[in-house]
N, C-alpha and C positions, 0 to 999 in steps of 0.2 A: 212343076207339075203338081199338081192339087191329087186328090183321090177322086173328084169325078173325072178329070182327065185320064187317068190310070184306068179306068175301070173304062171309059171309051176306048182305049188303047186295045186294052184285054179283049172287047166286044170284037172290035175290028180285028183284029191279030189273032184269037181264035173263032171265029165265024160264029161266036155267041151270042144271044138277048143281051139287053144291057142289064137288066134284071139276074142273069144267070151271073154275068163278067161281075158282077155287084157282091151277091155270093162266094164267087170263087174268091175274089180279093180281101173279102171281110174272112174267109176263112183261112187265109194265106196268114192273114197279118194277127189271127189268134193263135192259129198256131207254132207262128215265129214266138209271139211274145208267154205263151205258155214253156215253149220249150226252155227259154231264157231266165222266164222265171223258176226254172228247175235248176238252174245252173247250167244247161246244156250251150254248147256251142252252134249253131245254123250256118252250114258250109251249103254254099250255091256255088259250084263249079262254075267257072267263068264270068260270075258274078261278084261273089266275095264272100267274106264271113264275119258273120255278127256274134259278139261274144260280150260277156258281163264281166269286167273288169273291179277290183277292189280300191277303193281309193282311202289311205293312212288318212289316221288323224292328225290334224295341223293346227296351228296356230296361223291367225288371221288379224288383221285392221278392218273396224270399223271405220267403213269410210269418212261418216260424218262428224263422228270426235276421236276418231283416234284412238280408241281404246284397243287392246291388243284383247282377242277375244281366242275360244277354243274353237274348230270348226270339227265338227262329229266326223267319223269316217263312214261312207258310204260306197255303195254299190253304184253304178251307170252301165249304160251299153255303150258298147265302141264298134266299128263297125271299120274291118280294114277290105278294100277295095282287090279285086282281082287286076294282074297284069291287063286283063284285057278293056277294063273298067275304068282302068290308070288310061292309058293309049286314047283309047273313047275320047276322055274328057283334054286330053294333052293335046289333040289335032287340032 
């Protein structure tokens, strides 16, 4: 599912313009990524929870010659699934 299909969903699923489901979605998804960029956790109840994990710095291979190089430590989002989210996709 793409972001026009999402936001067709949203239209259909709450009796909205697609214009309006457009909006709701573009504001959903600033303010997941705002919250995250705070360091905040986004708990959706039966959903799941997206959270910014830390990742050590490491040592790595350069695939193409082999050099053993440093890999910087950084931030990513991880996003762990609710029980009911698991089920869903497990049928």
């Amino acid at each position: 599912m793409n972001k026009s299909e999402l936001v067709d969903a949203v239209s259909v699923g709450a009796d909205l313009s697609k214009a309006a489901a457009d909006r709701a979605v573009n504001i959903f998804m600033k303010a997941v990524a705002e919250a995250l960029a705070a360091g905040q956790e986004v708990v959706l109840p039966g959903f799941g929870k997206f959270e910014v994990r830390e990742r050590a710095a490491r040592s790595g291979r350069n695939p193409k010659t082999g050099e053993v190089m440093e890999i910087a430590a950084s931030k990513t989002v991880a996003f762990k699934p609710a029980k009911a989210v698991k089920d869903a996709v497990a049928d």
